[in-house]
N, C-alpha and C positions, 0 to 999 in steps of 0.2 A: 370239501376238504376235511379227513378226521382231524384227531388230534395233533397226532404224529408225524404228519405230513405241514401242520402249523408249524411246531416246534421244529422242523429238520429247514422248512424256509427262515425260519426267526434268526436259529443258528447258523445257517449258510451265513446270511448278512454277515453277524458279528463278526465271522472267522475270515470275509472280504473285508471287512473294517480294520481285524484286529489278529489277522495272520500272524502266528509266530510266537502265538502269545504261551501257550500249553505247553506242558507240561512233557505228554509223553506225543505232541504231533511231531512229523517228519520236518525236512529243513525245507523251505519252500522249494516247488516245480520249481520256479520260474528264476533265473539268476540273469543277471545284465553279465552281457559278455561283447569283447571287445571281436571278436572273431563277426565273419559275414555269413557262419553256420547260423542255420534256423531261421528262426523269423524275423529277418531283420533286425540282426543282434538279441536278442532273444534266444538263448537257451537250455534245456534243460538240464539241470543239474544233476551230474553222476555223482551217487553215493557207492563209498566203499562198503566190505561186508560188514564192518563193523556198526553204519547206519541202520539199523535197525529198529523197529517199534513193536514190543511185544509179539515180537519173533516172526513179522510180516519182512519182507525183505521191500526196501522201496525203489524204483522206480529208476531205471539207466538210463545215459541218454540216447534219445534215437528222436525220428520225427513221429510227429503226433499223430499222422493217418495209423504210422504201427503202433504207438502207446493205445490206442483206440479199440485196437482189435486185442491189446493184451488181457489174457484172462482176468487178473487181480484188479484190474481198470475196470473189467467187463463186471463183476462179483460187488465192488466195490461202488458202482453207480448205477445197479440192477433198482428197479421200481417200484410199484407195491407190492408184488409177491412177497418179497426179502423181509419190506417191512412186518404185513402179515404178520410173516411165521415168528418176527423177536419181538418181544414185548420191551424192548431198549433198544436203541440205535448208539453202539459207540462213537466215539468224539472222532477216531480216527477214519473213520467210512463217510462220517458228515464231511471232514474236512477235508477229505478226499475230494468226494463232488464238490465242494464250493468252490476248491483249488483249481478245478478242471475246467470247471463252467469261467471262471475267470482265464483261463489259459485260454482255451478257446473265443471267449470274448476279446481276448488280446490279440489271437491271432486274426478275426476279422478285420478288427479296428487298424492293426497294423495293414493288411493288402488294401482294405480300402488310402490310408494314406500312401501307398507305394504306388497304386494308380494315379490318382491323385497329382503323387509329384513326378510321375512319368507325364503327365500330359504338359505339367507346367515346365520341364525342362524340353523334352523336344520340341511342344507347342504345333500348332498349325498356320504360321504366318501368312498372312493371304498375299495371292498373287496381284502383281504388280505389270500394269500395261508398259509399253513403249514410251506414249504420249503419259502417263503419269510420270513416269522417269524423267522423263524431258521436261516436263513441267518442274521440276525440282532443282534442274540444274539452268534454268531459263531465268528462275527466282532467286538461283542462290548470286553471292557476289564470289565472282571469278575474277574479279581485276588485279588478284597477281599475279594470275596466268597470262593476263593480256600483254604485259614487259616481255613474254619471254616468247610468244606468237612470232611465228615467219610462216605468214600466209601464202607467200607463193616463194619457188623460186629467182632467187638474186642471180641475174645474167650479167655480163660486162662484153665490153667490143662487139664482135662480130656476132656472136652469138645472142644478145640483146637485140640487135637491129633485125638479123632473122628471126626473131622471134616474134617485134614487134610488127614485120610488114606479113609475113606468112604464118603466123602462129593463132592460136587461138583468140576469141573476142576474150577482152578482160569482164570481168563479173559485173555485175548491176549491181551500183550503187546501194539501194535497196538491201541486197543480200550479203551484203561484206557482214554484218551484223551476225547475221546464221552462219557464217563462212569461219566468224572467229569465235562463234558458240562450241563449233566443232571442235576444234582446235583445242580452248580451253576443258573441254571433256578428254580432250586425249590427254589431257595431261594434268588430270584429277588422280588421285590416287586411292583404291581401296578405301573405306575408311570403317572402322569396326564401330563407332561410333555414329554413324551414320547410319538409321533405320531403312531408308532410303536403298542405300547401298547393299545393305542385308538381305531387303527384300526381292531385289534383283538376281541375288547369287541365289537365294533360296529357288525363284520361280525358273531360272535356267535348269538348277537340279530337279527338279519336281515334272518339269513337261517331258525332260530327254530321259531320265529314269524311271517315271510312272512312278513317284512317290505320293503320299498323300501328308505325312509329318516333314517336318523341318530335319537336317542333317547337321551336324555339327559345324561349328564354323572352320576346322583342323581335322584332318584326318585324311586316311585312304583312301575314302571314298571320293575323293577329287581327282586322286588318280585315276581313278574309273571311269571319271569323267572325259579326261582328256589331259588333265593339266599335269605338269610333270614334277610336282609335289605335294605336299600334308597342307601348303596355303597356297591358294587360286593366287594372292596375291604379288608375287613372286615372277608372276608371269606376264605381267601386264608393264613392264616396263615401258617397254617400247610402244605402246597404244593407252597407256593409260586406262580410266572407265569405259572410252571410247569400245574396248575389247570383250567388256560385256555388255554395253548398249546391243550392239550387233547381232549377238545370238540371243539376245533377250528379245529383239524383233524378228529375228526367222522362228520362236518358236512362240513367241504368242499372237503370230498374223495368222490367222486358221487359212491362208492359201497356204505360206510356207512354210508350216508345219510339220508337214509329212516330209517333208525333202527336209527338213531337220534332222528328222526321223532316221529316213533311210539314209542319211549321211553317218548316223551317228551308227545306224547297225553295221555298215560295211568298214566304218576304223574300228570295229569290234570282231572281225573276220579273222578266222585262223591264218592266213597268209598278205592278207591285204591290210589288215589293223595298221593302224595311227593315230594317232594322241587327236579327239577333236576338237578341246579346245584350244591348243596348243596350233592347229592349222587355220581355227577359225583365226587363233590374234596374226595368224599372215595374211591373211587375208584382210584384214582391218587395214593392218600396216601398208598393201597394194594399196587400199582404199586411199588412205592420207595422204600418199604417195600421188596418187593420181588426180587427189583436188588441190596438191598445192602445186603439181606440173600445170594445171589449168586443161587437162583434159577432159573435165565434167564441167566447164564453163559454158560450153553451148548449150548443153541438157538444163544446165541447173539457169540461164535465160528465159532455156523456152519455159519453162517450166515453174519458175518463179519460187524456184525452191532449192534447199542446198541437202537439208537433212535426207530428206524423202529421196533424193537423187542416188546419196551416199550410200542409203538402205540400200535401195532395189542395183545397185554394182556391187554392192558385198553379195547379196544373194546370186544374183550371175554370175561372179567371180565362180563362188563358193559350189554353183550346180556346173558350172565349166572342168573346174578342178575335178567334180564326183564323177560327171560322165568320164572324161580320161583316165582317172584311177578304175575307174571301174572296170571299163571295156581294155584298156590296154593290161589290165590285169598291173598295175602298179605296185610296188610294195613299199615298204618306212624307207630301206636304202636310194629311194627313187625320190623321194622328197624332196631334198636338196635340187636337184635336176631340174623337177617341175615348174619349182616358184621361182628360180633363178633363171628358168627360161622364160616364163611370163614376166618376170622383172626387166631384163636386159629387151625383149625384142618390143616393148610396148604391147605386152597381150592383152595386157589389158585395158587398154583403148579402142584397141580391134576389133573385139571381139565382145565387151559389156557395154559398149556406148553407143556404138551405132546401131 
């Protein structure tokens, strides 16, 4: 390194140190600006004609790929040649490059932090299993849900006594316990505060849309999903958590998976579309409807299980409803019709229990 090439580093430094200071230098590049122009508030500063330094005009604003290519930029931070041929490097060509080399320093340092806080604000929350879930609400304490539980059906006169001598067996003792696990899940509500909760809504979004980042907790894109506003939770009234447990296990059992899938591609069809998570929470609500009539009382016997029973008739339910919409060519205006018909005729005892 000669001389001249020491002294233009020396003085590079002071003029990062001590911008602003001279005399006949220009007003700095670089102005903080409230605008979302440039680099992340960062702007360059427009001089009038009046701005001027020994008759060089300085520097508009525009973005830095084009200042880069501008000749006067180009003249002004040319190499050793330049130096070569002057036996002096004025103050204004020095302060030039120190100002630019700091611009550019700004401008990386800036994207590296806007990466940075793009990954800490989307984030990637890991997904979350069925039996995690369930273990969260196994632990948690539910006992003011349990005051408000009506586990089965209240009969009086005639309709108690036929229930009693020709109706179904009542539940095992054993499983009232899991019978009113359920119950107090139906009637847990969203909670934004709850990481639990979060991770659920997140891994539903993630499997049925192929995301790899978190989505916001508001927005449109729940519509997309199925729900029929900006918050999922708006919809769960009538089914509580209970109405994301459900699709949170058809889409992270890799058998029912795909039949998540293609449920979710066909209410995305130009003439067949319907909201699907807005038909899975009917499908919930047959479900609750059906364990507290006591027609999954025989299954959930044999079977020594209430949850596991509940699963696999939301998923029957759920591929009963797809085959009919599908093949009868059903449409939204036919909604109504379908589930009011499996409602009223007992379809679904029929036809997901035996």
């Amino acid at each position: 390194m000669d001389g001249d090439q020491i002294r233009r580093t020396e003085f590079k430094e002071e003029v990062l140190n001590c911008s602003g200071q001279w005399n006949c230098a220009p007003d700095p590049l670089l102005k903080q600006s409230n605008s979302t122009n440039g680099v992340l508030g960062l702007c360059l500063y427009s001089h009038g004609a009046e701005d001027t330094c020994n008759g060089t005009a300085l520097l508009k604003s525009g973005p830095i790929s084009a200042l880069k290519r501008n000749g006067l930029l180009q003249s002004l931070t040319a190499g050793g040649n330049v130096c070569e041929q002057k036996a002096e490097v004025s103050l204004e060509v020095l302060q030039a490059e120190a100002e630019w080399e700091a611009l550019e320093a700004a401008q990386t340092g800036f994207q590296l932090d806007d990466r940075e806080g793009l990954d800490d604000t989307t984030g990637c929350t890991p997904l979350i299993s069925f039996n995690e879930a369930l273990q969260h609400f196994q632990t948690a304490d539910l006992s003011e849900y349990r005051k408000r539980i009506q586990p089965t059906v209240r009969r009086t006169g005639l309709s108690a006594i036929t229930h009693f001598l020709f109706g179904p067996p009542r539940l095992h003792k054993e499983l009232q316990e899991e019978r009113y696990l359920v119950f107090a899940i139906a009637q847990c509500c969203l909670d934004n505060a709850q990481k639990v909760h979060m991770r659920v809504l997140q891994t539903i979004y993630k499997k049925l849309m192929g995301a790899k980042l978190d989505c916001a907790r508001y927005g449109s894109h729940w519509e997309q999903l199925g729900f029929q506003g900006l918050d999922p939770s708006t919809d769960l009234r009538g089914t509580g958590f209970l109405g994301l447990m459900h699709p949170l296990y058809m889409v992270m059992d890799l058998q029912t998976l795909p039949l998540a899938r293609d449920i979710y591609k066909l209410s995305q069809h130009e003439t067949q579309n319907f909201p699907f998570c807005v038909m899975s929470i009917n499908i919930t609500r047959l479900a609750i409807q059906a364990l507290r009539e006591e027609c999954l009382t025989k299954e959930c016997n044999r079977r020594q299980q209430v949850v596991a029973v509940l699963n696999d008739f939301y998923v029957a339910a759920f591929l009963h409803l797809y085959q009919i919409w599908k093949t009868q060519r059903k449409t939204i205006c036919d909604s109504g019709f379908v589930l009011k018909g499996k409602d009223e005729g007992r379809w679904f005892c029929g036809n997901c229990v035996s």
